[in-house]
N, C-alpha and C positions, 0 to 999 in steps of 0.2 A: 643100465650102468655098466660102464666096463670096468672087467678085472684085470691081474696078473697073469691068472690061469686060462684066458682067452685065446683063439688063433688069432694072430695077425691076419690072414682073409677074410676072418668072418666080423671082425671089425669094420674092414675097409667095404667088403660087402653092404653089408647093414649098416653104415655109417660112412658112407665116400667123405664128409666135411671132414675125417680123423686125418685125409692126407696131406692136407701140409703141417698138421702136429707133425707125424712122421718124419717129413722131410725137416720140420723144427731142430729135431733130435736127430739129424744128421742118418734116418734110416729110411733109404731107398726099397722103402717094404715089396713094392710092384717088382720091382725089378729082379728081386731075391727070388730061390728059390726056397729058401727058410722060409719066406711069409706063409705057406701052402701048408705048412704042420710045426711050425715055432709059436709059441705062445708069448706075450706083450715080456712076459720076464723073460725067458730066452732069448729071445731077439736084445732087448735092452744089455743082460750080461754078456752077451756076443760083442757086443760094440760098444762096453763099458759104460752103459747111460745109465742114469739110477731109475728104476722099475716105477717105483713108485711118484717120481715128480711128471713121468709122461702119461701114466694111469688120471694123476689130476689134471694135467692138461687135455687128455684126448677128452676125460669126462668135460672140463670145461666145455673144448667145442660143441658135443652135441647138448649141453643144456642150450648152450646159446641161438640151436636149428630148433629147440623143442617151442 
């Protein structure tokens, strides 16, 4: 399950299906250097996205790989 308090690497890591949520949300996480030590809320309050509707989305995608 992912949180708030997670790295954006170690999502995309252990979860490559989370990258076009990302890109969903308008966040070019690969490309940043924030993805490397920003956490799913950080990055979200950077770029105004609310934390918590891309938390249920990214969970979505990987129930949908599980």
């Amino acid at each position: 399950m992912i949180t708030k308090d997670m790295l954006i690497k170690d999502i995309v890591e252990k979860y490559p299906q989370t990258l076009p949520i990302f890109g969903q949300f308008r966040m070019g996480c690969l490309g940043c250097s924030g993805a490397l030590f920003e956490t799913v809320e950080q990055g979200a309050n950077a770029h105004g996205i609310n934390a918590d509707e891309m938390v249920r989305a990214l969970n979505e995608a990987i129930k949908k790989r599980a």
